[in-house]
C-alpha positions as CSV (number, residue, x, y, z in Angstrom):
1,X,17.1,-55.2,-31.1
2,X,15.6,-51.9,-30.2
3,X,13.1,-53.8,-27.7
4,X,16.1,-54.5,-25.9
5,X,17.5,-51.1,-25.3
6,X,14.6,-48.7,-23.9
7,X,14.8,-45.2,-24.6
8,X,15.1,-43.3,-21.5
9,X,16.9,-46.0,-19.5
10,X,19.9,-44.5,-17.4
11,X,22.6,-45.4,-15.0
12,X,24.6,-43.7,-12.9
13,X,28.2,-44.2,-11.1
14,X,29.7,-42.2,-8.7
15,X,33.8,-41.7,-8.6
16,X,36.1,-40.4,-6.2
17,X,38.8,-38.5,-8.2
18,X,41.8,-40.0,-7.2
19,X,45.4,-38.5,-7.2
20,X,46.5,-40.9,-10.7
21,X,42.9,-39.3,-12.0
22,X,44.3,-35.8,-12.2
23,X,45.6,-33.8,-15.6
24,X,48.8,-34.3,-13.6
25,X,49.3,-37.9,-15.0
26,X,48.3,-36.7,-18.4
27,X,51.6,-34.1,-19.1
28,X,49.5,-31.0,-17.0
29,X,50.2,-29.5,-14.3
30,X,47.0,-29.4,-12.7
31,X,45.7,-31.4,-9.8
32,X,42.1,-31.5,-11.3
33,X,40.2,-34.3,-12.9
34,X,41.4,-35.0,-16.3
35,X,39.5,-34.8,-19.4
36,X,40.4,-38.5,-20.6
37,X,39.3,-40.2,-17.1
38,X,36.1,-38.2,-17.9
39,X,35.4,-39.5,-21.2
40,X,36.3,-43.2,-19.7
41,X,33.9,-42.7,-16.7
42,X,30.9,-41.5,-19.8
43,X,31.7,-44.8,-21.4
44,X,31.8,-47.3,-18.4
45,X,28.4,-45.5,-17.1
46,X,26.9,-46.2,-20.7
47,X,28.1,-49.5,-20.7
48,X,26.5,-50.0,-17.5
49,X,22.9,-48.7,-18.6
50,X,22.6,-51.7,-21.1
51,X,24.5,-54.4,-19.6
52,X,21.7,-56.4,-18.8
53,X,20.4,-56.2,-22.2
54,X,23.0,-57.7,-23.9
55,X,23.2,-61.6,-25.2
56,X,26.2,-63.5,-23.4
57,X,28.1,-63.3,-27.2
58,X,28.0,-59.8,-27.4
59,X,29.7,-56.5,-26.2
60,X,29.6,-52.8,-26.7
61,X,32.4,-50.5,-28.2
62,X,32.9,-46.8,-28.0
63,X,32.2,-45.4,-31.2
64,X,32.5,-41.3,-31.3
65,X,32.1,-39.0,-28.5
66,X,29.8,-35.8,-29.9
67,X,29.9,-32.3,-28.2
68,X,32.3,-33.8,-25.2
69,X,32.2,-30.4,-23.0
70,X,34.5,-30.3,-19.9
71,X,33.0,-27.7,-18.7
72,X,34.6,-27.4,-14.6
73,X,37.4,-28.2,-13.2
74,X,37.0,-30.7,-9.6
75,X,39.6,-31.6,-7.4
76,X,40.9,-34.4,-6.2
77,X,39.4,-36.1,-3.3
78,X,35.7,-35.0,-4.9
79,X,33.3,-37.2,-5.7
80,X,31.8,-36.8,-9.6
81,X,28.3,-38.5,-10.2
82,X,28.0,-39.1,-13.9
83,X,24.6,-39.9,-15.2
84,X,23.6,-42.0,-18.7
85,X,20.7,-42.1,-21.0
86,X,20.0,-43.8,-24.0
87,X,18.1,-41.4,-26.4
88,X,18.2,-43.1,-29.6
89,X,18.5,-46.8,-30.9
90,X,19.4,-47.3,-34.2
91,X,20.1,-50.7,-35.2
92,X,23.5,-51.7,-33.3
93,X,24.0,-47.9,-32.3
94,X,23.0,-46.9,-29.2
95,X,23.1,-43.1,-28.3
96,X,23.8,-41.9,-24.9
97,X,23.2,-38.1,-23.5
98,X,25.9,-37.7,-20.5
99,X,26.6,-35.5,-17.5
100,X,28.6,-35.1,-14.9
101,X,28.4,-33.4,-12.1
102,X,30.7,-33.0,-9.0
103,X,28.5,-32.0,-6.1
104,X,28.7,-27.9,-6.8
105,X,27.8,-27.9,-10.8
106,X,28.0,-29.9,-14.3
107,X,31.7,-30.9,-15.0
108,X,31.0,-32.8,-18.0
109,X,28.4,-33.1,-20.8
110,X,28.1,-34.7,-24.0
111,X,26.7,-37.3,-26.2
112,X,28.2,-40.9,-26.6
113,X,27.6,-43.7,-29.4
114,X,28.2,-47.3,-28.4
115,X,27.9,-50.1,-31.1
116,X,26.6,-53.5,-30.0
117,X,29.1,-56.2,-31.7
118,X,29.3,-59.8,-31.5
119,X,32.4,-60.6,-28.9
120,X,34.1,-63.8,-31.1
121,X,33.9,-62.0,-34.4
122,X,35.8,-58.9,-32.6
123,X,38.2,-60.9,-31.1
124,X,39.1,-62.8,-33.8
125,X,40.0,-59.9,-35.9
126,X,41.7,-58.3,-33.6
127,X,43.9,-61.7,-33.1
128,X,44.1,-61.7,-37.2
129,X,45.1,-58.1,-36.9
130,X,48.1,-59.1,-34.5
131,X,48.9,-62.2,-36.0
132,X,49.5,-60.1,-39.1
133,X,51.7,-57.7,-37.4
């Protein structure tokens, strides 16, 4: 599996914050990007650095965010570029450094864990899991 996932290989995605992006929404009264769209935007932009790799019947899940630092606060209407790299492959577990960065500094950085699963077998436990409920 590790020939599949390069070490070193990155993406990147820029974002406009957006007024529902804002610590607002989240119970804050502050009009800056909120931490939980930052952590989402780290784990799209990591999906997005192995997406090619992957076999049609499988998928990656977020595992544990390490060191997440939210380091600035931007505003709305600024764009944030967050960049992805995979610096360790370990089996199904795929380590991602992450940054962010909104055009004057570094908003965001941290260290995300991604585990490749097979798609059918996740589903189906989750519709056991419900079934169940």
């Amino acid at each position: 599996m590790s020939e599949r996932f390069a070490v070193g290989a990155t993406a990147v995605r820029e974002h406009v914050v957006r007024a529902e992006d804002c610590a607002t929404h989240w119970e804050n009264d502050l009009p800056v990007l909120a931490t939980p769209v930052l952590l989402w935007l780290a784990e799209v932009t990591c999906m997005k650095v192995v997406e090619g790799a992957l076999e049609p019947s499988e998928m990656t899940v977020g595992f544990k965010h390490d060191n997440a630092q939210h380091v600035a606060a931007t505003p709305e209407g600024w764009t944030v570029t967050v960049t992805a790299e995979v610096t360790e492959v370990d089996g199904r577990m795929l380590t991602f450094a992450v940054r962010a960065h909104d055009g004057v500094e570094v908003v965001y950085r941290g260290t995300h864990v991604r585990a490749v699963i097979d798609r059918e077998k996740f589903l189906r436990r989750f519709e056991e899991k419900v079934a169940r409920s």
